[in-house]
C-alpha positions in Angstrom: 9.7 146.5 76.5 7.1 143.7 76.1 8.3 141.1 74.0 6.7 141.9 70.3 5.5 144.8 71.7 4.9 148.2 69.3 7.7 150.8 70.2 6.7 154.6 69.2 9.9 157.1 68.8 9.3 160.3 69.1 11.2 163.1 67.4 13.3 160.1 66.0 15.7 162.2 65.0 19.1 159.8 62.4 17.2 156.6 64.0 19.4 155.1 66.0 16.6 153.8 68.6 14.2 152.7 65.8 16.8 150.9 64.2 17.7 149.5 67.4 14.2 148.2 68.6 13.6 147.1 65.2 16.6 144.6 65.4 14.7 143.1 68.6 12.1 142.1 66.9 10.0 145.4 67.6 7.6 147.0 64.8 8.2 150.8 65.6 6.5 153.7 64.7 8.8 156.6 64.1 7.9 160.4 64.4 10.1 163.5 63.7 9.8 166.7 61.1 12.8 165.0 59.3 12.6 161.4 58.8 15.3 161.4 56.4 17.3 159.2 59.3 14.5 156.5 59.4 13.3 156.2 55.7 13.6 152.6 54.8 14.3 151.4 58.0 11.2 148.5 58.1 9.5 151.3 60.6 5.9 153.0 60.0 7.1 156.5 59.6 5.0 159.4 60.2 6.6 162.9 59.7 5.3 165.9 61.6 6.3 169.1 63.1 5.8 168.2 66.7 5.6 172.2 67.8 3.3 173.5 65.3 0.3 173.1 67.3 -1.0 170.0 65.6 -2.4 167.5 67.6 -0.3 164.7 68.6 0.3 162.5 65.6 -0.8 159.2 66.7 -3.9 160.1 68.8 -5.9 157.7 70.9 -3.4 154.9 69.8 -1.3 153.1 72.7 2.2 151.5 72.5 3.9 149.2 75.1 7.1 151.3 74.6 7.5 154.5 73.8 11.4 156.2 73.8 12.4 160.1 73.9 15.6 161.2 73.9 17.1 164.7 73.9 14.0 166.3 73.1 11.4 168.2 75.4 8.1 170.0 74.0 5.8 170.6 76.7 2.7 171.1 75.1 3.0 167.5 74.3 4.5 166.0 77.1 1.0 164.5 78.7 0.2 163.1 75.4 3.3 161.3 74.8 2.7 159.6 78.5 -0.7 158.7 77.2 0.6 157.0 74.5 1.9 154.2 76.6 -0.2 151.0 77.1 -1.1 149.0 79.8 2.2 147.4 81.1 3.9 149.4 78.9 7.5 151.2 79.2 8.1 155.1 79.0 12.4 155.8 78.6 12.3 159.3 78.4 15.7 161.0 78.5 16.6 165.4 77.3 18.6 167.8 79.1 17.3 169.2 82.4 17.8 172.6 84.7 21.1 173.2 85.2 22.5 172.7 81.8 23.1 176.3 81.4 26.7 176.0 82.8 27.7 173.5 80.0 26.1 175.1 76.8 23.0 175.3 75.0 20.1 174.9 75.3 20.2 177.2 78.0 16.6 178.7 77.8 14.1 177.2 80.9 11.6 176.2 77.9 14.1 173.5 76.8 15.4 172.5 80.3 13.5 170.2 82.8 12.8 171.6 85.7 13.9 169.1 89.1 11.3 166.5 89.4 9.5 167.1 85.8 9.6 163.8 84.5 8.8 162.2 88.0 5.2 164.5 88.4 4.3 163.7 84.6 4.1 159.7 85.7 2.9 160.5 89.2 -0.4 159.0 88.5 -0.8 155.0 87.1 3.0 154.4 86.5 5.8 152.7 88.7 9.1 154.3 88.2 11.9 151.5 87.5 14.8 154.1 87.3 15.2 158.1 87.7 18.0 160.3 87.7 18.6 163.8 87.7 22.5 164.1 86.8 25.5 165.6 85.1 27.1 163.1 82.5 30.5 163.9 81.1 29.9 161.5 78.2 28.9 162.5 75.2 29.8 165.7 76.7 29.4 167.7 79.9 25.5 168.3 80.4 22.9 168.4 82.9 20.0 165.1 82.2 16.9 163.9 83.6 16.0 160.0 82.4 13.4 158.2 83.7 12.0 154.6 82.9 8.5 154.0 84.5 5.7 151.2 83.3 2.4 152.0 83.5 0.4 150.7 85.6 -3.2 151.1 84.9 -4.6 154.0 82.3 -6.6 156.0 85.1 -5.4 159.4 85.6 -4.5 159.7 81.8 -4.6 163.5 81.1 
């Protein structure tokens, strides 16, 4: 991430990122339905329900970080890739097709399909790091993780 640089965590979840960019010196802005995890932490916290068909909670506003982990919501996938800046870092890492075999979640709606996160920074981002594997640690599952900078902010959609 930019040095300084605003990081925005989405669907936050106990904190463990937030708390973790905040030790670097990082304002963050943390986002999740419970932010229990993150209350007191020195972050700006905003709670929402990210599936309730709200708009995205931090609209028009760019960050030269933004982290996702273990979580995957479609309807706002191409807002949270807006929400990265100029120069800015996407880490985006949830489960992926083929996670079926190991457990839940096993429905398609949850599970990224080959390629997913690769297409939704196709257009103004370089891609620093992709992979589309099984880990055995925490446990046996099927991932996608990607960390891509943007570029330039045409194409945002």
């Amino acid at each position: 991430m930019p040095a300084g640089g605003t990081v925005l965590d989405v669907a936050c979840g106990d904190g463990r990122h937030t708390r973790y960019f905040l030790s670097l010196g990082h304002p963050v802005v943390a986002i999740d339905r419970d932010v229990s995890g993150v209350v007191g932490s020195g972050a700006q916290v905003i709670e929402a329900d990210l599936e309730d068909g709200s708009p995205f909670p931090v609209p028009g506003r760019r960050f030269e970080g933004v982290v996702v982990t273990n979580y995957l919501w479609r309807p706002i996938l191409g807002a949270i890739v807006a929400a990265v800046a100029p120069g800015g870092v996407l880490i985006y890492e949830t489960l992926a097709a083929g996670n079926e075999r190991f457990g839940r979640p096993r429905r398609p709606d949850f599970l990224l399909q080959p390629g997913e996160l690769l297409e939704a920074v196709r257009a103004g981002f370089r891609v620093v790091g992709y992979e589309d594997v099984v880990v055995d640690e925490p446990r046996p599952a099927a991932v996608q993780r990607i960390c891509a900078i943007r570029t330039g902010l045409d194409s945002i959609g």
